[in-house]
C-alpha positions, 0 to 999 in steps of 0.5 A: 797470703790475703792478710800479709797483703791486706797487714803490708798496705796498711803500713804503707798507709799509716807510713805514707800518712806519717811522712805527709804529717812530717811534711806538712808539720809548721816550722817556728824558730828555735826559742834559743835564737828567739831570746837572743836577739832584741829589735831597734824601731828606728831601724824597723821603719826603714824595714817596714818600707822595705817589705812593704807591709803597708801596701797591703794591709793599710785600708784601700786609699789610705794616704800618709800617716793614715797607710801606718793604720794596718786594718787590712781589707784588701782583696787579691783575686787569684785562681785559688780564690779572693784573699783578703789583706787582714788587720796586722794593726796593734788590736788585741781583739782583731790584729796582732797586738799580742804576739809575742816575738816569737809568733811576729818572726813564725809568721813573717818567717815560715807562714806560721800562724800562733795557733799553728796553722798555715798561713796562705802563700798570698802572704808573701812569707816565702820571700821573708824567709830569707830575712835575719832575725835582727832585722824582723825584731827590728820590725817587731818593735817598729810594729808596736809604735803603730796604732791599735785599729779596731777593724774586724778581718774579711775571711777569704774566699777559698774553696774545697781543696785550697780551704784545707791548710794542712796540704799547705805544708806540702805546698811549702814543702816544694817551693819555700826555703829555696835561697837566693836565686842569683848567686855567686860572687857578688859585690857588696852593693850588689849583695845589699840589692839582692837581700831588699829584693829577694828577702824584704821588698818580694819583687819576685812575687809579682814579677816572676810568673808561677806554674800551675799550684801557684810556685814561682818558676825560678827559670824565669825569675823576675821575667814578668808574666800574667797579673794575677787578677787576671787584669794586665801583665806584670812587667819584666824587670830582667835586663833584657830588651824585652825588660829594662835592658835599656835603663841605665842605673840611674834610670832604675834610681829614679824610678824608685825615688819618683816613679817616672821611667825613661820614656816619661810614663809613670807608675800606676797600679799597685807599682805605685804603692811599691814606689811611695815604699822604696823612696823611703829607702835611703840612696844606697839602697836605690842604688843597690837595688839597681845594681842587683837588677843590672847582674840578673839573668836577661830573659825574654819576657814570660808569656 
């Protein structure tokens, strides 16, 4: 009786462990969806001021031509540990000069290194995950423009159990690949507004408070919450009084284009990087950012 009892847990063991491999395991792209599609780098530059890549990864007060030399170098303080921004310049040695399409669209797409490990959740790649494979081949060849800069990367400062990536799997596994969070019938502006916001420009991932292990409530998208640096809070963008329920559209539109809000205050932090992005964008795009802003659930501000 003993030895059937001892023989049954040790199938639920190699079973259990089979299904956290199975979970665990890094998603790619199918090579056949790889190989049809080719990028455009004229299109890639509006794309890459959309997702916002050189907010994170240009040197710390790097300004014009210079915010296109993506050393890396940034550190984000979290709860989980200091993540440092790495180089995604076109250096063989220390960036990503040679990916391949494939290993750019895993990694943009699903956190997944070349090497096939996981990518950390401080890469916004949750958010990415909703972006079409034209436009990351868009991005991929507006990558290889860019200049080659040879600046080694920082390692993060991440302790025992958050240093093992394999149990990142099981962290995608509860919160990546969720879809849109507004849905329904949506006008094609409106439509346009949430793709920049919820597939390129990872509002969310600031603006939406998260739980415990890191997870975007997405009860309360877009309702502000805590900085995760532990400095300040993050605004709520919903249209709620606690929010900007009393911005017009045009008052969203400026902003984006200048940073100025209605009362005459003015972006700061890491706002204004995301401003000097979004008024690169085209006036269609402010204008469906704003509209995307104006149908979104008004929610009191997160505590």
């Amino acid at each position: 009786m003993l030895g059937k009892i001892v023989g049954l847990g040790l199938v639920g063991v190699v079973a259990g462990a089979g299904v956290f491999w199975w979970i665990t395991t890094p998603k790619v792209w199918n090579a056949e969806a790889l190989a049809s599609v080719t990028g455009d780098a004229g299109k890639g530059a509006r794309i890459f001021a959309a997702a916002g890549c050189a907010s994170c990864h240009a040197a710390k007060g790097a300004e014009g031509a210079d915010k296109l030399a993506l050393s890396g170098g940034l550190a984000f303080e979290t709860d989980f540990g200091t993540f440092h921004a790495p180089n995604i310049s076109q250096s063989v040695q220390y960036g990503i000069g040679d990916w391949s399409f494939g290993e750019f669209a895993n990694a943009v797409s699903y956190g997944t290194s070349p090497e096939g490990s996981h990518y950390y959740p401080a890469f916004p790649y949750t958010t990415y995950e909703n972006m079409g494979l034209s436009d990351l081949a868009d991005l991929y060849a507006y990558f290889k423009t860019l200049p080659a800069v040879e600046t080694p990367n920082i390692p993060h400062e991440v302790g025992f159990p958050f240093n093992i990536r394999r149990s990142l799997g099981g962290w995608k596994f509860l919160f990546a690949g969720k879809g849109w969070a507004l849905d329904g019938d949506l006008s094609e502006e409106e439509t346009r507004g949430r793709y920049l916001v919820e597939a390129m420009g990872h509002c969310a991932e600031c603006h939406t408070p998260r739980n415990a292990i890191g997870g975007m409530d997405r009860s309360r998208w877009m309702a502000g919450g805590p900085n995760p640096d532990g400095k300040g809070r993050i605004p709520n963008i919903t249209p709620h009084d606690d929010g900007i329920g009393g911005w017009a559209v045009v008052d969203i539109v400026t902003y984006l284009n200048s940073g100025f809000t209605p009362e005459f205050d003015v972006a700061g932090g890491q706002m204004a990087d995301v401003v000097e992005n979004t008024k690169l964008l085209p006036p269609e795009d402010h204008a469906a950012i704003a509209a995307y802003l104006k149908r979104l659930e008004p929610l009191a501000r997160a505590e």
